[in-house]
PDB file of N, CA, C and O in Angstrom:
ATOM      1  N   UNK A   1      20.070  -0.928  52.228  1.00  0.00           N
ATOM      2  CA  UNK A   1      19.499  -0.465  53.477  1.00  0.00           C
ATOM      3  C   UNK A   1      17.994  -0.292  53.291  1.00  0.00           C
ATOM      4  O   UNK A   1      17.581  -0.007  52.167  1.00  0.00           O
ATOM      5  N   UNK A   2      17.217  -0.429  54.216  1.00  0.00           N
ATOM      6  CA  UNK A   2      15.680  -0.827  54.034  1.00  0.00           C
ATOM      7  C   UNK A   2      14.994   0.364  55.003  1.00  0.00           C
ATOM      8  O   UNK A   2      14.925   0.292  56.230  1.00  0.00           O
ATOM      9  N   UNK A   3      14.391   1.725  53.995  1.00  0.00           N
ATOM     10  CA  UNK A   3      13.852   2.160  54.063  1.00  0.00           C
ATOM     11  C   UNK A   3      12.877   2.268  55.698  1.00  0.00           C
ATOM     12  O   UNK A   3      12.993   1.194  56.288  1.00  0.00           O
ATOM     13  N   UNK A   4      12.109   3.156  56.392  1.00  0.00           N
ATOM     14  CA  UNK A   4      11.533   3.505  57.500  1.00  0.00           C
ATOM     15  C   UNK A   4      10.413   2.691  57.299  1.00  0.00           C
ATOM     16  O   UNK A   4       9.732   2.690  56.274  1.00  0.00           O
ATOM     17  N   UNK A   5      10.151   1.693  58.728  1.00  0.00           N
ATOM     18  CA  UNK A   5       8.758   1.235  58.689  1.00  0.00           C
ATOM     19  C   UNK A   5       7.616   1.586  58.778  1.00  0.00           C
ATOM     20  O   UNK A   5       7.464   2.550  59.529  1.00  0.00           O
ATOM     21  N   UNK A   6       6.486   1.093  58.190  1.00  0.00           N
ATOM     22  CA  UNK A   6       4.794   1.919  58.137  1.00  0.00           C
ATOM     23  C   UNK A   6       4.977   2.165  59.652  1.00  0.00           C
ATOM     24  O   UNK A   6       4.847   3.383  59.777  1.00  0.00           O
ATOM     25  N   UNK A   7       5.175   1.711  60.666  1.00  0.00           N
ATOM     26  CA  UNK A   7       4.831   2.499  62.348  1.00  0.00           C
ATOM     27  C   UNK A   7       5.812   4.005  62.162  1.00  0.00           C
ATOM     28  O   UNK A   7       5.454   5.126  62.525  1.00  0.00           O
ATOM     29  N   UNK A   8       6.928   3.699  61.595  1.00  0.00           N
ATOM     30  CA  UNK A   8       8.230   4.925  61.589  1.00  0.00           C
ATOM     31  C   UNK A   8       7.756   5.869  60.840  1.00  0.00           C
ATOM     32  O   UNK A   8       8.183   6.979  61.158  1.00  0.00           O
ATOM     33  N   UNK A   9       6.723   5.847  59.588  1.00  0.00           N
ATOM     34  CA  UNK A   9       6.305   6.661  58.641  1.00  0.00           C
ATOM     35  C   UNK A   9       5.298   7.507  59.087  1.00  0.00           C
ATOM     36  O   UNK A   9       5.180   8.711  58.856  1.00  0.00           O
ATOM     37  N   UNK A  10       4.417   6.614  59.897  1.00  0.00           N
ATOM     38  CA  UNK A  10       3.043   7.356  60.869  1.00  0.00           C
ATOM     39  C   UNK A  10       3.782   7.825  61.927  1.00  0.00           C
ATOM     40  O   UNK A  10       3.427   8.999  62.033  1.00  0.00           O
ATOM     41  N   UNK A  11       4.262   7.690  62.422  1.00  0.00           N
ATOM     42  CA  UNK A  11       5.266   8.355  63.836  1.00  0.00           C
ATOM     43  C   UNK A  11       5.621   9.477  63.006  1.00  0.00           C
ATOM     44  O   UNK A  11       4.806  10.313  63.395  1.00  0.00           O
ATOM     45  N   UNK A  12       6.359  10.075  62.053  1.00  0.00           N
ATOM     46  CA  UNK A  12       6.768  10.953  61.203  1.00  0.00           C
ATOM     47  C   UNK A  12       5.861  11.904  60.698  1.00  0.00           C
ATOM     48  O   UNK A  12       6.324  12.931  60.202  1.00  0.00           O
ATOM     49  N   UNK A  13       4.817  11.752  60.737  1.00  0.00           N
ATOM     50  CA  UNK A  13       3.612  12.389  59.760  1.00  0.00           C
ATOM     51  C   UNK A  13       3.134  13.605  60.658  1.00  0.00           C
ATOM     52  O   UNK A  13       2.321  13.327  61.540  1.00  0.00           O
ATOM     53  N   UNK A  14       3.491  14.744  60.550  1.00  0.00           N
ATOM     54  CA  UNK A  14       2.659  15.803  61.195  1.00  0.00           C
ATOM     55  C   UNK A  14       1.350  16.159  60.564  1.00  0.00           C
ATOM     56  O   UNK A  14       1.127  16.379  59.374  1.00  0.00           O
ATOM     57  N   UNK A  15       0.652  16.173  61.424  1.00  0.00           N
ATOM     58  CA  UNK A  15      -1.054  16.716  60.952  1.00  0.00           C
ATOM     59  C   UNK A  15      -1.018  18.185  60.197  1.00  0.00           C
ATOM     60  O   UNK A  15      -0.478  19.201  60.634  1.00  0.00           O
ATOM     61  N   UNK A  16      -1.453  18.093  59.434  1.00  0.00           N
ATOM     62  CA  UNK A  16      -1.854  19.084  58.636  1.00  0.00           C
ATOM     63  C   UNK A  16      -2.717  20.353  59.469  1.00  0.00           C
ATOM     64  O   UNK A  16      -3.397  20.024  60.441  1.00  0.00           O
ATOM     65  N   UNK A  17      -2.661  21.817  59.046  1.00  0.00           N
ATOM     66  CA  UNK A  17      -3.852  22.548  59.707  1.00  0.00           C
ATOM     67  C   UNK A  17      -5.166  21.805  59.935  1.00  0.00           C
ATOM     68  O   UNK A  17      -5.821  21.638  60.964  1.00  0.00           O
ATOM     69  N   UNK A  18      -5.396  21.333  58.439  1.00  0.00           N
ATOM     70  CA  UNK A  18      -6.678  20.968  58.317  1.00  0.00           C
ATOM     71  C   UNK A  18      -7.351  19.662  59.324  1.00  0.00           C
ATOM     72  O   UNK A  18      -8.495  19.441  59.723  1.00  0.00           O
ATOM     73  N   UNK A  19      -6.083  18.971  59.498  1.00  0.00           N
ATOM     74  CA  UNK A  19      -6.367  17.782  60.378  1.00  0.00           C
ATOM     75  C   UNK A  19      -6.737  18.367  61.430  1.00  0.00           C
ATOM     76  O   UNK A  19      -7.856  18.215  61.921  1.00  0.00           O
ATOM     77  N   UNK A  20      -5.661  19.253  61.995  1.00  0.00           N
ATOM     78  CA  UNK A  20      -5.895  19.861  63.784  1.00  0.00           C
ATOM     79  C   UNK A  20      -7.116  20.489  63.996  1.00  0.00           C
ATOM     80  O   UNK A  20      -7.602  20.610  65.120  1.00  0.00           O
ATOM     81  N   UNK A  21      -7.680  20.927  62.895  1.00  0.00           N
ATOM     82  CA  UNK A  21      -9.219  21.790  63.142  1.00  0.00           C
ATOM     83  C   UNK A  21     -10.358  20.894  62.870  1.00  0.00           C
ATOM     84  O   UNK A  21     -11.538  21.057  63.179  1.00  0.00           O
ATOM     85  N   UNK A  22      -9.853  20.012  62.297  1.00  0.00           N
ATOM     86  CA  UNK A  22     -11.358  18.846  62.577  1.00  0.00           C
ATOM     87  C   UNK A  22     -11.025  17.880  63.503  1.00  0.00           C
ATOM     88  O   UNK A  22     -11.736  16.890  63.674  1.00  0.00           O
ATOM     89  N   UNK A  23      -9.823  18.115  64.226  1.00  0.00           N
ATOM     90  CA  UNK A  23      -9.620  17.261  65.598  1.00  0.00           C
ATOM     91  C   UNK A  23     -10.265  18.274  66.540  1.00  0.00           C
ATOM     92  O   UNK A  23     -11.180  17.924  67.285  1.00  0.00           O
ATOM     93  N   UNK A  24      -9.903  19.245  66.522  1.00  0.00           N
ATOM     94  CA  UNK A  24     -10.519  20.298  67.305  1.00  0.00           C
ATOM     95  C   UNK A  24     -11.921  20.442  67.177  1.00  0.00           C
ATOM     96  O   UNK A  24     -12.581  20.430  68.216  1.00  0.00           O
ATOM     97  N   UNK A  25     -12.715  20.628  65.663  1.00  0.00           N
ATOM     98  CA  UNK A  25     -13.951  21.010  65.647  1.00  0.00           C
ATOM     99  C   UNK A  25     -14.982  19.527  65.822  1.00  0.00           C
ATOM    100  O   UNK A  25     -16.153  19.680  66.171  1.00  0.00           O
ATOM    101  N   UNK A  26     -14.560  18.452  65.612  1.00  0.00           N
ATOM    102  CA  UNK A  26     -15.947  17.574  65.484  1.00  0.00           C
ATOM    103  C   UNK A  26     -16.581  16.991  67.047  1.00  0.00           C
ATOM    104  O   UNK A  26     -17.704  16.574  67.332  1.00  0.00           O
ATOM    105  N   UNK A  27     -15.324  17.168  67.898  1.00  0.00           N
ATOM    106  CA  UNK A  27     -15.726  17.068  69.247  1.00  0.00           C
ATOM    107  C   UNK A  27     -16.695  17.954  69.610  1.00  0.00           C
ATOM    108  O   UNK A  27     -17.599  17.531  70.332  1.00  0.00           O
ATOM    109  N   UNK A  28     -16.699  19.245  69.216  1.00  0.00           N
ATOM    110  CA  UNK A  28     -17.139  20.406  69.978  1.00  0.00           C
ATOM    111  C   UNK A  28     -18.894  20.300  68.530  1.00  0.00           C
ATOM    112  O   UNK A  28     -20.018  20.699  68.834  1.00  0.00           O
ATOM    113  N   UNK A  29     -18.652  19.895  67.625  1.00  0.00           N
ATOM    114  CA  UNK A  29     -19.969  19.898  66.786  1.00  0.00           C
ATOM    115  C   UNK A  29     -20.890  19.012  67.581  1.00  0.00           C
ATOM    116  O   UNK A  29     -21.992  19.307  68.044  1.00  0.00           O
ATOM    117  N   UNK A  30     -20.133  17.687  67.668  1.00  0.00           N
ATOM    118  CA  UNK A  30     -21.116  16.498  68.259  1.00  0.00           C
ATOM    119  C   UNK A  30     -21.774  17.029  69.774  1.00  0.00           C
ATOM    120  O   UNK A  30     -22.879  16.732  70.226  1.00  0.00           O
ATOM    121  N   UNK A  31     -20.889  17.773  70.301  1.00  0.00           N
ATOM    122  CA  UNK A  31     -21.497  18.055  71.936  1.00  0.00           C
ATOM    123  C   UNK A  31     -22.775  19.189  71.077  1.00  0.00           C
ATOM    124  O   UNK A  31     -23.878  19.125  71.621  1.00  0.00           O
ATOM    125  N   UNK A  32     -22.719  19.894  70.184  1.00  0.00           N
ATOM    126  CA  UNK A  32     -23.284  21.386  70.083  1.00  0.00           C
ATOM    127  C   UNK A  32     -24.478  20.176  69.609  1.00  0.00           C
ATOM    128  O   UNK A  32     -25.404  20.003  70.401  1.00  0.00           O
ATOM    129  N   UNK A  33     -24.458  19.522  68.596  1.00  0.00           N
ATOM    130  CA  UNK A  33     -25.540  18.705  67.720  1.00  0.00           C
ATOM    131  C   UNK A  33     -26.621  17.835  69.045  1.00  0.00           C
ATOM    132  O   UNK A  33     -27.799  17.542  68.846  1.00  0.00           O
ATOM    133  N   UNK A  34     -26.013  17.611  70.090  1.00  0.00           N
ATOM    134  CA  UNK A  34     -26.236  16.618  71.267  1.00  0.00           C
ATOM    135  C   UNK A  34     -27.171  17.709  71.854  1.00  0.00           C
ATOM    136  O   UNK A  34     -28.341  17.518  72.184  1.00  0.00           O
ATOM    137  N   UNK A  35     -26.621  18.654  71.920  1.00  0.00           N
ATOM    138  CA  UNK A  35     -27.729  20.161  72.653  1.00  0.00           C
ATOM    139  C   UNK A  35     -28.785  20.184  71.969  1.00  0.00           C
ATOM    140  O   UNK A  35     -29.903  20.183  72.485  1.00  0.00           O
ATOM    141  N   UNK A  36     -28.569  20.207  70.719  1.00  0.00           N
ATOM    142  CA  UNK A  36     -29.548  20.793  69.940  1.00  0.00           C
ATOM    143  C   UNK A  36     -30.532  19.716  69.767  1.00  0.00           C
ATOM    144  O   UNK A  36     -31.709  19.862  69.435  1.00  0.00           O
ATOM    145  N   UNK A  37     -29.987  18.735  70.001  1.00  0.00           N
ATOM    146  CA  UNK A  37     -31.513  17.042  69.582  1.00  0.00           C
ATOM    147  C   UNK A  37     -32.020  17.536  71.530  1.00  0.00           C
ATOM    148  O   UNK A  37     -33.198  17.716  71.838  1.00  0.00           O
ATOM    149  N   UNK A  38     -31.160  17.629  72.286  1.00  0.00           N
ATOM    150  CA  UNK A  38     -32.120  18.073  73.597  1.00  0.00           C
ATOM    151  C   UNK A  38     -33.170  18.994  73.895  1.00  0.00           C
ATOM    152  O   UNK A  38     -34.062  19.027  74.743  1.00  0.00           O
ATOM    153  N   UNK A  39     -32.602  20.154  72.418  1.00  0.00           N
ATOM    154  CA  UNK A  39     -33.816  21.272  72.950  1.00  0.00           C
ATOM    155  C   UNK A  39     -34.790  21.197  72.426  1.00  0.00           C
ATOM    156  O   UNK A  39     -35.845  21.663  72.857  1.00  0.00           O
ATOM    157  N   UNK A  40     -34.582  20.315  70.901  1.00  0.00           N
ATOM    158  CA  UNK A  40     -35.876  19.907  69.935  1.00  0.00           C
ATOM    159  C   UNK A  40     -36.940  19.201  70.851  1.00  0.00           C
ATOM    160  O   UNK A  40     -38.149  19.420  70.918  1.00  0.00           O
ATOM    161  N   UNK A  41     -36.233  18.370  71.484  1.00  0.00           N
ATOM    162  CA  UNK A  41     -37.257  17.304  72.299  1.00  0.00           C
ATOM    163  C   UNK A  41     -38.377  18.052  73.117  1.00  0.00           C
ATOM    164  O   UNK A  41     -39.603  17.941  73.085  1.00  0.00           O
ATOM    165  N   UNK A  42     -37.423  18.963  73.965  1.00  0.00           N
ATOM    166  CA  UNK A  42     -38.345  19.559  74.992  1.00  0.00           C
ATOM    167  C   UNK A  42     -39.227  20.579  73.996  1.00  0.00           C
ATOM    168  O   UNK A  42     -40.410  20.595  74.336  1.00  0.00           O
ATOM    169  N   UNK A  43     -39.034  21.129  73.255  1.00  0.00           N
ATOM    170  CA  UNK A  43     -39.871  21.967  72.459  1.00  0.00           C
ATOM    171  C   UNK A  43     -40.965  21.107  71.625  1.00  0.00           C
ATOM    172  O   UNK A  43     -41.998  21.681  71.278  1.00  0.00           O
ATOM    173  N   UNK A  44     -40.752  19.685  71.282  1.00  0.00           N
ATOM    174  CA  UNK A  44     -41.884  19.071  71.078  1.00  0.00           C
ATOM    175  C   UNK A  44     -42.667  18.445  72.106  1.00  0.00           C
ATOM    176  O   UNK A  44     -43.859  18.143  72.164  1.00  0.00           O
ATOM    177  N   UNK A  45     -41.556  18.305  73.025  1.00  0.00           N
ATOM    178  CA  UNK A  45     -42.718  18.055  74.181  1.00  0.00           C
ATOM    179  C   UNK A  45     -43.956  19.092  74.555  1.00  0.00           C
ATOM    180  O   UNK A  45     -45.170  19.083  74.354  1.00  0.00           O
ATOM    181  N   UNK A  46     -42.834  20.170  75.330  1.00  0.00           N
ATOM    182  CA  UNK A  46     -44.086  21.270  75.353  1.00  0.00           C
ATOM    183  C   UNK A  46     -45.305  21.897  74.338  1.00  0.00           C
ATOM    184  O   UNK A  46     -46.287  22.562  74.668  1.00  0.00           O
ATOM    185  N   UNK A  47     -44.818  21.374  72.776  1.00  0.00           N
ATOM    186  CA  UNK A  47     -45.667  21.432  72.012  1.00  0.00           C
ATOM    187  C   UNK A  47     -46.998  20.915  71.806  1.00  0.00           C
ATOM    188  O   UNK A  47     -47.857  21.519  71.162  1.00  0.00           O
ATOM    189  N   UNK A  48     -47.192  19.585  72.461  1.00  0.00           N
ATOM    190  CA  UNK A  48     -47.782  18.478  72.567  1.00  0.00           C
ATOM    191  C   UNK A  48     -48.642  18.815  74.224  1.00  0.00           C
ATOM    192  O   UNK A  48     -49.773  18.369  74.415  1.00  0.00           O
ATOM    193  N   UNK A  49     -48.192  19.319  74.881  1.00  0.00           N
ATOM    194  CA  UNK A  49     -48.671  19.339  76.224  1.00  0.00           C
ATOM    195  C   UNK A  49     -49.578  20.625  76.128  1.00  0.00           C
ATOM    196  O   UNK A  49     -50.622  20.769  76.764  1.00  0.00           O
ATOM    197  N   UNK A  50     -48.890  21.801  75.003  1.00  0.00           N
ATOM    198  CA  UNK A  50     -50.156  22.705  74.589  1.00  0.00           C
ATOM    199  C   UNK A  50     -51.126  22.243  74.091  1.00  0.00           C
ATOM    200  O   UNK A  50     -52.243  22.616  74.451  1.00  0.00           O
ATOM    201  N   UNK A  51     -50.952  21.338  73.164  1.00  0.00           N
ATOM    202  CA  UNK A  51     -52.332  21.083  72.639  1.00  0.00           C
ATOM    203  C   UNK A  51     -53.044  20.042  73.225  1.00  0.00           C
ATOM    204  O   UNK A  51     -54.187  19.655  72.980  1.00  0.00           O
ATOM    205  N   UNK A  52     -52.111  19.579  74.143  1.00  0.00           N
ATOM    206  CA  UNK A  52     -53.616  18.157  74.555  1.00  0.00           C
ATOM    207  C   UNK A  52     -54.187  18.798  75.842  1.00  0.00           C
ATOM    208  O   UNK A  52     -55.386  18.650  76.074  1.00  0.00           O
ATOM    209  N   UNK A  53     -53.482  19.432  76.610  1.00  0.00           N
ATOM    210  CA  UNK A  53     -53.833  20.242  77.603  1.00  0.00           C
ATOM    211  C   UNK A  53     -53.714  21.463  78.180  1.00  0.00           C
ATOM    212  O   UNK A  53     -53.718  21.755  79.376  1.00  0.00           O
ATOM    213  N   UNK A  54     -53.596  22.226  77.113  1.00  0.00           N
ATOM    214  CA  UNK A  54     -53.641  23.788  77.662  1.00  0.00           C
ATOM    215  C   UNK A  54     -51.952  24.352  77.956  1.00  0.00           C
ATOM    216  O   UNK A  54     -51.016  23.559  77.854  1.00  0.00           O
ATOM    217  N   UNK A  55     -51.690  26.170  78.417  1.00  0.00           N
ATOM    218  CA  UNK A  55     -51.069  26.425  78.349  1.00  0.00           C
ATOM    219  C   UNK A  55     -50.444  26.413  80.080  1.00  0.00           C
ATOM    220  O   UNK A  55     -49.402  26.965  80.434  1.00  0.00           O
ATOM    221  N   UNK A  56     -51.196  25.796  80.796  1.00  0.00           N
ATOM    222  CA  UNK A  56     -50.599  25.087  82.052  1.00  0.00           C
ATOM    223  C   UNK A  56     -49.782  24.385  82.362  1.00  0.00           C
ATOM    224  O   UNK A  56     -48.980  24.385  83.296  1.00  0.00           O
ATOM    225  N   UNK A  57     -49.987  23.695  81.492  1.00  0.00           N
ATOM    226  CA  UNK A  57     -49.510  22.220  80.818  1.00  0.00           C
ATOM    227  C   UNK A  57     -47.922  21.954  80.315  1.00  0.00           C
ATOM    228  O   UNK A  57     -46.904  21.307  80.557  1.00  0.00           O
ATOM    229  N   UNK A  58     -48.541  23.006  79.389  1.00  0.00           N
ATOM    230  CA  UNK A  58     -47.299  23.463  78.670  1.00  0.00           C
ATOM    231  C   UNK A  58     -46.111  23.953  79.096  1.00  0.00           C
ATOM    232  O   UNK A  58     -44.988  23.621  78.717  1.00  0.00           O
ATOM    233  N   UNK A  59     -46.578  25.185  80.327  1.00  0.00           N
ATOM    234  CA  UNK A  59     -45.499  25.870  80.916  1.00  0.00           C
ATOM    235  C   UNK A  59     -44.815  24.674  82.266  1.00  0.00           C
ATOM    236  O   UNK A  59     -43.830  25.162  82.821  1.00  0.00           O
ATOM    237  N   UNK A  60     -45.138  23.544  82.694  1.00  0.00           N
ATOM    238  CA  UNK A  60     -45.167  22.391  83.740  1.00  0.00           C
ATOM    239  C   UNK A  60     -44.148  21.981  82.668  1.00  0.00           C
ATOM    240  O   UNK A  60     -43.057  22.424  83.029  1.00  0.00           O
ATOM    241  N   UNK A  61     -44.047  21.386  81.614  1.00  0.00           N
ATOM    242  CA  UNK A  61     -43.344  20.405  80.690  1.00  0.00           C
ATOM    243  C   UNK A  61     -42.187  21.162  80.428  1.00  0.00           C
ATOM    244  O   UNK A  61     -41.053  20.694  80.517  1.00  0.00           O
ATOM    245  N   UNK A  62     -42.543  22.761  79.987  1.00  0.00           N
ATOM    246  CA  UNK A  62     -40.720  23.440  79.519  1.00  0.00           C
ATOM    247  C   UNK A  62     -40.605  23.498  81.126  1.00  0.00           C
ATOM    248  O   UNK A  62     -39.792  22.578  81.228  1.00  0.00           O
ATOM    249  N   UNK A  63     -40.752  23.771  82.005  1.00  0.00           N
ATOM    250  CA  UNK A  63     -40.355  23.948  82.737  1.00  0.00           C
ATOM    251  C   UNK A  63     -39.675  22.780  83.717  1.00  0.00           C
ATOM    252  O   UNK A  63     -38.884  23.115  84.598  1.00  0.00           O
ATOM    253  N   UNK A  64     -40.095  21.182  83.469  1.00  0.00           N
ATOM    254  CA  UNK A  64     -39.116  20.224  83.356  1.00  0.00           C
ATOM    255  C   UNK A  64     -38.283  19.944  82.185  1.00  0.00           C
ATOM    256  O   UNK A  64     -37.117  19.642  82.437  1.00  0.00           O
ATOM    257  N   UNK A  65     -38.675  19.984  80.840  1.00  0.00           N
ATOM    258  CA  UNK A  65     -37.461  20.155  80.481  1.00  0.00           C
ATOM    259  C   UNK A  65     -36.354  20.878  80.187  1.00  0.00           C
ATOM    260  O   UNK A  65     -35.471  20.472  79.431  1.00  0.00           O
ATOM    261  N   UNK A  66     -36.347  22.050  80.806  1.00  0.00           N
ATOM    262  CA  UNK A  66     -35.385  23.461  81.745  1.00  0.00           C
ATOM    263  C   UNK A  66     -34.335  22.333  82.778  1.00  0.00           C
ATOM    264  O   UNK A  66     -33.189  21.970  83.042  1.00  0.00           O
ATOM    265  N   UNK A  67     -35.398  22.213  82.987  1.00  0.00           N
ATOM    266  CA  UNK A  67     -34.501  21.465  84.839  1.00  0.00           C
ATOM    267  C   UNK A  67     -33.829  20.030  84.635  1.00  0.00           C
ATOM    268  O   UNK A  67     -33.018  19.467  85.371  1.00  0.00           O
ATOM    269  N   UNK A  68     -34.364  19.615  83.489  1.00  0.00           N
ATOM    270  CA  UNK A  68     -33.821  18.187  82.955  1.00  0.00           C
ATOM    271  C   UNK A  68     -31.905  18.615  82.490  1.00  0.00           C
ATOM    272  O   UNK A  68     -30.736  18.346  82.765  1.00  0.00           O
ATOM    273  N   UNK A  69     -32.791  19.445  81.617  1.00  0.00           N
ATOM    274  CA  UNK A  69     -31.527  19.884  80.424  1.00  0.00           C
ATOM    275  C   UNK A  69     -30.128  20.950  81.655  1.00  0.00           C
ATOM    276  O   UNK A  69     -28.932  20.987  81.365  1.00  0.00           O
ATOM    277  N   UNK A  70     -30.516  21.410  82.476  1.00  0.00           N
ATOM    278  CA  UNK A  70     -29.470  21.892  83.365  1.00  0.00           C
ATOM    279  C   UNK A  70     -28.879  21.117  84.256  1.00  0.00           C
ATOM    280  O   UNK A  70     -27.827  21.493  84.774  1.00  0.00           O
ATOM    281  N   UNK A  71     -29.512  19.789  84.616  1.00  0.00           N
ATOM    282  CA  UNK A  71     -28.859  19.151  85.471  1.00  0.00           C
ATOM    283  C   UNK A  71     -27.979  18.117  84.740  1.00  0.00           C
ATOM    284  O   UNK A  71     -27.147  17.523  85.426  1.00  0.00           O
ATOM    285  N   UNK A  72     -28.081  17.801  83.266  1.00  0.00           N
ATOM    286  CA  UNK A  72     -27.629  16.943  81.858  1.00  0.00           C
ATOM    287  C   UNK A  72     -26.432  18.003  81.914  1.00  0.00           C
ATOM    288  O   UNK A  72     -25.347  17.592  82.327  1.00  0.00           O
ATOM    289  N   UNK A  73     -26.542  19.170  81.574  1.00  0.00           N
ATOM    290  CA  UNK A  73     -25.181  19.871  81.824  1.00  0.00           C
ATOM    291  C   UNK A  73     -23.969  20.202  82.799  1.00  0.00           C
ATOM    292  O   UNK A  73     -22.765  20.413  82.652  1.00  0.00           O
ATOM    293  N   UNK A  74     -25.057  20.134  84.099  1.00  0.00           N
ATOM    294  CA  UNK A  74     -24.300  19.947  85.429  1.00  0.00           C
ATOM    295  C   UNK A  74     -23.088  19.039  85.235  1.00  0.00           C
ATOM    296  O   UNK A  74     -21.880  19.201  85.060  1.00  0.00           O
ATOM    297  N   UNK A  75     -24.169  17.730  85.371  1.00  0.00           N
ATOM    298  CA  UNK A  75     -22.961  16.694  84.987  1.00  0.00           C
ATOM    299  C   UNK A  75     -22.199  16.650  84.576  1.00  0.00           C
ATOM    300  O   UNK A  75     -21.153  16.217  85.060  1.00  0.00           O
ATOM    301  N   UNK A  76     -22.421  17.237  83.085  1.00  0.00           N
ATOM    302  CA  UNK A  76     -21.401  16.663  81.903  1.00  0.00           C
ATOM    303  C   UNK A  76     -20.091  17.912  82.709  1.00  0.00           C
ATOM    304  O   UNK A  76     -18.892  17.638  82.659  1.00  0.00           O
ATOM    305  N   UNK A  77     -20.494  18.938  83.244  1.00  0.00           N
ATOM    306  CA  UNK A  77     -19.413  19.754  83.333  1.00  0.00           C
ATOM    307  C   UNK A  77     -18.471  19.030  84.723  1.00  0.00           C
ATOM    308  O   UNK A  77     -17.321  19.437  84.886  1.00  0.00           O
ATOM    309  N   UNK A  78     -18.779  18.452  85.237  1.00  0.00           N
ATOM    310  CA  UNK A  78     -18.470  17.882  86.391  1.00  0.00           C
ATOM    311  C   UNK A  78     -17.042  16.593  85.969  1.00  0.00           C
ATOM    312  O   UNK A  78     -15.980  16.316  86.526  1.00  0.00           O
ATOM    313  N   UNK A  79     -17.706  16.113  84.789  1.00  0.00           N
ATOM    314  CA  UNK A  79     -17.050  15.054  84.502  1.00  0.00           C
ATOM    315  C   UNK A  79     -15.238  14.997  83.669  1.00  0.00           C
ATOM    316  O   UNK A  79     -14.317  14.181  83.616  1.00  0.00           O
ATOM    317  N   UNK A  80     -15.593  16.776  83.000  1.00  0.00           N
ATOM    318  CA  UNK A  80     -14.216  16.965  82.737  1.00  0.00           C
ATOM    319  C   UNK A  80     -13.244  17.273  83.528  1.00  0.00           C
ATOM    320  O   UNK A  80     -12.102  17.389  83.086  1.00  0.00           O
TER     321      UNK A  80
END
């Protein structure tokens, strides 16, 4: 008699804790890592807008990328 096939063996295989928490955690890292390259940006932006033009400048740039970065979230919340 001939043993369970490789599809019957993976069908069989329960995930480990460890599996379920990096099924669980790398989704939720990549969205957190995705935030975090968004806020760098705007903070070098506004960095750059201080120094080439003042603190006018500056507060105009965070203050689009405020309004950028909330409507990037809007969405994304919309979509689940």
């Amino acid at each position: 008699m001939a043993g369970p096939s490789e599809k019957e063996l993976e069908a069989m295989h329960r995930p480990s804790r460890t599996e379920a928490f990096l099924r669980w955690l790398l989704p939720l890292l990549g969205l957190y890592l995705d935030d975090l390259l968004m806020m760098a940006a705007g903070v070098c932006f506004t960095a750059s807008a201080a120094t080439a033009f003042g603190l006018s400048a500056a507060l105009a740039v965070a203050g689009a990328c405020l309004l950028g970065y909330g409507v990037l979230v809007g969405r994304a919340r919309n979509r689940r």
